[in-house]
C-alpha positions as a Python dict, from the first residue, in 0.01 Angstrom:
ca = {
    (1, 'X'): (0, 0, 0),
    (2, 'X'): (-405, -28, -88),
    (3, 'X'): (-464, 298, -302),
    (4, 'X'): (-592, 519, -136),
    (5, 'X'): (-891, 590, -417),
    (6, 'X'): (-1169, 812, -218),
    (7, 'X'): (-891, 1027, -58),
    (8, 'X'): (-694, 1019, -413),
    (9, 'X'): (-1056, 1153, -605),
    (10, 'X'): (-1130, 1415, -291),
    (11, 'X'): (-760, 1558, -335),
    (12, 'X'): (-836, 1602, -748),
    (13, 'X'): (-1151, 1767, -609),
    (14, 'X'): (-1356, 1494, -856),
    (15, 'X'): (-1685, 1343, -704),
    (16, 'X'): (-1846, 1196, -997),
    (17, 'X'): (-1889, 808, -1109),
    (18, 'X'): (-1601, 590, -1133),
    (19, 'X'): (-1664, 331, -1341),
    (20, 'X'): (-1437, 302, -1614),
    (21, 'X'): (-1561, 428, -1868),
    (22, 'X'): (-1404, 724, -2125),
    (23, 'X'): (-1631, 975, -1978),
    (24, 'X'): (-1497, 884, -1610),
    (25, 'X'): (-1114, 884, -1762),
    (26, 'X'): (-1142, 1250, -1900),
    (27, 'X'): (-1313, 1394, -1582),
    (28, 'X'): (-1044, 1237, -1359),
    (29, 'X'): (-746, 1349, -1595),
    (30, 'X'): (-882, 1713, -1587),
    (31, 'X'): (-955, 1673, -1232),
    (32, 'X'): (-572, 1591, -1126),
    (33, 'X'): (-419, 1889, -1408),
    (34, 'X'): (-626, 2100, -1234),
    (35, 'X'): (-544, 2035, -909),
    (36, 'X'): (-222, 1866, -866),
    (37, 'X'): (78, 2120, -958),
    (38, 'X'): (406, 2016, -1208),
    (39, 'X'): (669, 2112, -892),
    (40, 'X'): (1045, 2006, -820),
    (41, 'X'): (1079, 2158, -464),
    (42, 'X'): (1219, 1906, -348),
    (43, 'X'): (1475, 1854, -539),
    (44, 'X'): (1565, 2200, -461),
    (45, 'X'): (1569, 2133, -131),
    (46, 'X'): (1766, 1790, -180),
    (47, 'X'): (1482, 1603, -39),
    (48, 'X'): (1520, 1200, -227),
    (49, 'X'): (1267, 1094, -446),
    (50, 'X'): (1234, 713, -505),
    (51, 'X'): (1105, 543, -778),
    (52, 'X'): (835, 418, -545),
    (53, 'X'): (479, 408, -547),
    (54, 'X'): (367, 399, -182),
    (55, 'X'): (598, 716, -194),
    (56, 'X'): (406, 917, -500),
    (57, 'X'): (76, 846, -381),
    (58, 'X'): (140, 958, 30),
    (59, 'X'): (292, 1284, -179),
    (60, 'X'): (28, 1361, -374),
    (61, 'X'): (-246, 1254, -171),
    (62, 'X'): (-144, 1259, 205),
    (63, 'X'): (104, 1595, 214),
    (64, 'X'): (-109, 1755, -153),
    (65, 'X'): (162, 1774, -304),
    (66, 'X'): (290, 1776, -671),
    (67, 'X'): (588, 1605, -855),
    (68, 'X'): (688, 1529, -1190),
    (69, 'X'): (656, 1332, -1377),
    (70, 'X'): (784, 982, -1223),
    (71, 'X'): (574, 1061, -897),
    (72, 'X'): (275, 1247, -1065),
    (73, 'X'): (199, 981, -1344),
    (74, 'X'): (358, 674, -1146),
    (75, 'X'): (81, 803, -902),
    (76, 'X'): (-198, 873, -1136),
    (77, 'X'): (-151, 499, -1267),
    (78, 'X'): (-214, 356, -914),
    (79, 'X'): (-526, 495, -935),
    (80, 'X'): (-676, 439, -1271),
    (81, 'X'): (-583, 26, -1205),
    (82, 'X'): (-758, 88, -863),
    (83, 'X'): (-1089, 215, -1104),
    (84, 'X'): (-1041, -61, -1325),
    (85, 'X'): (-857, 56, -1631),
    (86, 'X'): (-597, -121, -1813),
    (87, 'X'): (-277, 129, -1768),
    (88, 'X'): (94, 15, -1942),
    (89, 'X'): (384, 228, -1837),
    (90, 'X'): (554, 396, -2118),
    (91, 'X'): (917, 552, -2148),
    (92, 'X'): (906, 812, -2363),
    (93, 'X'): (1228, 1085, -2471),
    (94, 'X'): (1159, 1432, -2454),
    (95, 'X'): (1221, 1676, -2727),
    (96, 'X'): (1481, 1915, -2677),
    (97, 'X'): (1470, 2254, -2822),
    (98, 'X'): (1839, 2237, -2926),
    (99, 'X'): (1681, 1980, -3189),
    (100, 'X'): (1729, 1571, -3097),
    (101, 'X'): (1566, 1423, -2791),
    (102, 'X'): (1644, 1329, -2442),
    (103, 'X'): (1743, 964, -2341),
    (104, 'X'): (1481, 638, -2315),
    (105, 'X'): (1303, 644, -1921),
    (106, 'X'): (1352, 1059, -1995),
    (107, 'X'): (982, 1096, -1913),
    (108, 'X'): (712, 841, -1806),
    (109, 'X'): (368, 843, -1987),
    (110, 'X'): (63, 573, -1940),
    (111, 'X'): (-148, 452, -2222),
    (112, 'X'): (-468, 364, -2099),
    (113, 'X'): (-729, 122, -2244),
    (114, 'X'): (-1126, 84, -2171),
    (115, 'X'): (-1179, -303, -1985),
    (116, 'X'): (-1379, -505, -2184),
    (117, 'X'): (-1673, -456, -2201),
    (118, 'X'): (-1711, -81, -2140),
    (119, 'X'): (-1978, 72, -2269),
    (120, 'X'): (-1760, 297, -2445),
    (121, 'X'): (-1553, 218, -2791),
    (122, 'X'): (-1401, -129, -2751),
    (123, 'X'): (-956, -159, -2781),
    (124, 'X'): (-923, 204, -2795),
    (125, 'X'): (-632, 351, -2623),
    (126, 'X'): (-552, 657, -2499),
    (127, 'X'): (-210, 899, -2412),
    (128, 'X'): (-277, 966, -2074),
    (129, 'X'): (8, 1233, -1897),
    (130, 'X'): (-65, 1453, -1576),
    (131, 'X'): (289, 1505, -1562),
    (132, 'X'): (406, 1687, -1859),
    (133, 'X'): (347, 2034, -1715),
    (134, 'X'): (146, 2273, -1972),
    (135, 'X'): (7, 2003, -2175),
    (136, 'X'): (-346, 1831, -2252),
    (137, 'X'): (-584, 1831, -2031),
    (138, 'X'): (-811, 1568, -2130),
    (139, 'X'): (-629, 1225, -2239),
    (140, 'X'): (-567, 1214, -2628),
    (141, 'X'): (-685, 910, -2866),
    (142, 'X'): (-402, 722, -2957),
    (143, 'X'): (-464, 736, -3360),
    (144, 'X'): (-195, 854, -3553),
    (145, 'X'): (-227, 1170, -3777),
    (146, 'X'): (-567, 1275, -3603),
    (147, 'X'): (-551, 1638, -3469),
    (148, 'X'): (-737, 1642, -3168),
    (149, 'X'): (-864, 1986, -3009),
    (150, 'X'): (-812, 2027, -2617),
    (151, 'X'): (-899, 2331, -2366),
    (152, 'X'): (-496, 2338, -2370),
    (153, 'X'): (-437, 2378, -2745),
    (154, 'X'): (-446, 2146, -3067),
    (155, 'X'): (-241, 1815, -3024),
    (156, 'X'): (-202, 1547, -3275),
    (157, 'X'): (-8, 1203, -3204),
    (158, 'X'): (197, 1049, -3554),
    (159, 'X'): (316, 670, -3574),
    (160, 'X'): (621, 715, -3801),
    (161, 'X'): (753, 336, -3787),
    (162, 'X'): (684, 254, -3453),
    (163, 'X'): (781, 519, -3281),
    (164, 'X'): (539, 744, -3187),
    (165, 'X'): (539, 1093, -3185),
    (166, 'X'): (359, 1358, -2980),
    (167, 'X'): (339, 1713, -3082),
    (168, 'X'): (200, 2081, -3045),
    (169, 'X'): (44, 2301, -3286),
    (170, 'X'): (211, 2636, -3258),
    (171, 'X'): (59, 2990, -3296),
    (172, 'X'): (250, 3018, -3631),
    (173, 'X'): (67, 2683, -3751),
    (174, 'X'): (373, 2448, -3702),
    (175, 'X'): (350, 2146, -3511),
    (176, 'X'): (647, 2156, -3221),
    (177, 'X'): (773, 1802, -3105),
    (178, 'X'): (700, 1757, -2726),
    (179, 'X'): (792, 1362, -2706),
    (180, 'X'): (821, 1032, -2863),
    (181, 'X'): (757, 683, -2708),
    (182, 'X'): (724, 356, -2814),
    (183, 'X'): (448, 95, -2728),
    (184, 'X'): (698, -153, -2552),
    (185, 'X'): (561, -189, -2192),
    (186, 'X'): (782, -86, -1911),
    (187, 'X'): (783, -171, -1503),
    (188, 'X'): (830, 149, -1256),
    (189, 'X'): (1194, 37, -1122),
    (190, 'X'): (1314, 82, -1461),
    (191, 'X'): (1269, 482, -1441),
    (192, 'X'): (1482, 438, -1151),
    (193, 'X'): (1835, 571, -1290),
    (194, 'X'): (1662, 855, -1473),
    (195, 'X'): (1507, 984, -1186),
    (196, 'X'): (1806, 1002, -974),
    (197, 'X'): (2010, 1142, -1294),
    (198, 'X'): (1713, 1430, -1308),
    (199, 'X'): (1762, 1497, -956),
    (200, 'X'): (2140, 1543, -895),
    (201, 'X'): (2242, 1607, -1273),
    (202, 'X'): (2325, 1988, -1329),
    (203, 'X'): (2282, 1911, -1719),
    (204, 'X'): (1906, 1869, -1586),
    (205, 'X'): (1677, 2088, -1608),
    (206, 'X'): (1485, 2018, -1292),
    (207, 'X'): (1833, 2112, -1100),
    (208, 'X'): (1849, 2465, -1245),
    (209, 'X'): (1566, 2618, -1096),
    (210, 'X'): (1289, 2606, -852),
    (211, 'X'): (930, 2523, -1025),
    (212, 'X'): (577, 2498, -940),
    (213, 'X'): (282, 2513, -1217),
    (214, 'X'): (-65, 2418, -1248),
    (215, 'X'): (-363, 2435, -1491),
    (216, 'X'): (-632, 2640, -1445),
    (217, 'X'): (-976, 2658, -1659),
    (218, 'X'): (-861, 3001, -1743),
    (219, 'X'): (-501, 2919, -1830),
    (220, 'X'): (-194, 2856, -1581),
    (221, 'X'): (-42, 2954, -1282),
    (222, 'X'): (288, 2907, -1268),
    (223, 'X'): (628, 2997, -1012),
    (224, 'X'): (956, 3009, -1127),
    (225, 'X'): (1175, 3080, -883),
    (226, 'X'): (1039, 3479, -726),
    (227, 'X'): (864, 3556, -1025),
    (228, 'X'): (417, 3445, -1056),
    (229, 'X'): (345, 3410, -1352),
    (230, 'X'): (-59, 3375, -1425),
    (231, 'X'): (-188, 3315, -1764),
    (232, 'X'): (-555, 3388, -1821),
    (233, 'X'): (-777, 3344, -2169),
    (234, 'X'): (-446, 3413, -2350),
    (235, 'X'): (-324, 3729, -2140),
    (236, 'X'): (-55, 3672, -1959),
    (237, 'X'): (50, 3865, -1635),
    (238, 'X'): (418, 3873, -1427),
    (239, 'X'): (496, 3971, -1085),
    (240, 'X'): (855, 3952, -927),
    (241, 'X'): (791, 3822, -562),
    (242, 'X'): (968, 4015, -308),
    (243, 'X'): (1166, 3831, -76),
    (244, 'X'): (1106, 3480, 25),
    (245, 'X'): (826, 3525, 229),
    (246, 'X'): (605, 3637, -73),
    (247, 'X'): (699, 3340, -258),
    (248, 'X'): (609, 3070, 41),
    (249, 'X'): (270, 3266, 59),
    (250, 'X'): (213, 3252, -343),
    (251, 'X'): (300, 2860, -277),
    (252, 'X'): (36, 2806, -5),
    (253, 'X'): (-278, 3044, -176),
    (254, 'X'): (-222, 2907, -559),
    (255, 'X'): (-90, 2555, -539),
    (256, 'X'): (-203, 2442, -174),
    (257, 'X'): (172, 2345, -109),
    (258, 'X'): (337, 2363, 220),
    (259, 'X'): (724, 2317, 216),
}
């Protein structure tokens, strides 16, 4: 499948240049958190997702719908190669907060470097990750031990022997562990057995309750299950939906999703 790129940029809402350049890889990235919810409905609704990527882009950009992060970030990277950019697939193992971390192909990330001969800061790479739910909203340079600031919060990426390390700064003034990944490039089929285990697993977490979140440039919106939850400049606000009904409307006017 061609990507679809001018559909792809008109779903993000993004109508700016796409050369690729940095300045054209933040806008986009912001774009699609902005636009293009964290959701497992399907899942709940034991619709199949495949490891494919005809599959994640007709989701996101024919039906406007979310994913996570196989589908959301498998999709993203179709598009950035479409632009121009050099995108490697990277497994990465989420941090649990029992302590430890989740299994390799546990989450997929993208590094992302500048083609030659961009204007912009030659070899430079960059964590790119639209599918990571409340996270950065503007991709994060990939140089260990710099905190970088973000609309989202403070981030900061370490390189402790290899493996790298991607982590939070908390209210308190700790740094929480989010994931770790290593460099080692990776092909899409080999997310494959994660994605079905995140699917059909009860141990998973995406099997345990319906989801559906966004970034906004105030904050969040997010649905768990009945209950809104809507975050704005640091206030946060809950409502307990009704009855079904409320909750298929709150779908439709905040995220644009129709089951």
């Amino acid at each position: 499948m061609i990507v679809p790129v001018q559909s792809y940029l008109s779903r993000v809402g993004y109508s700016g240049p796409t050369i690729p350049t940095l300045v054209t890889l933040r806008a986009i990235h912001r774009a699609h958190m902005l636009a293009v919810p964290f959701e497992n409905l399907d899942i709940a609704i034991g619709r199949k997702i495949t490891v494919n990527e005809d599959a994640f882009l007709r989701k996101v950009v024919d039906l406007r719908r979310g994913g996570f992060c196989y589908e959301l970030n498998g999709a993203f990277a179709a598009l950035l190669r479409a632009l121009g950019f050099q995108v490697t697939l990277l497994s990465a193992r989420v941090a649990r907060r029992q302590g430890g971390e989740g299994p390799e192909f546990d989450h997929l990330t993208l590094r992302v470097d500048l083609p030659a001969g961009s204007p912009d800061e030659i070899n430079t790479a960059w964590l790119a990750d639209v599918g990571f739910g409340e996270s950065f909203l503007e991709p994060l340079r990939m140089q260990p031990e710099l905190e970088q600031r973000d609309p989202a919060g403070m981030f900061r990426i370490l390189d402790l022997g290899g493996r790298w390390h991607f982590e939070k700064s908390e209210p308190d003034g700790t740094w929480a562990p989010q994931y770790s990944f290593s460099l080692q490039p990776r092909r899409l089929e080999e997310f494959a057995a994660m994605c079905h285990y995140h699917q059909t697993s009860p141990e998973s977490s995406f099997t345990q309750k319906r989801l559906c979140s966004r970034s906004t440039p105030e904050g969040r919106v997010t649905l768990a299950e009945n209950k809104l939850i809507i975050t704005r400049n640091g206030r946060r606000e809950e409502r307990l939906l009704a009855d079904d009904s409320e909750r298929v409307s709150a779908l439709r006017e905040h995220f644009g999703v129709v089951l």
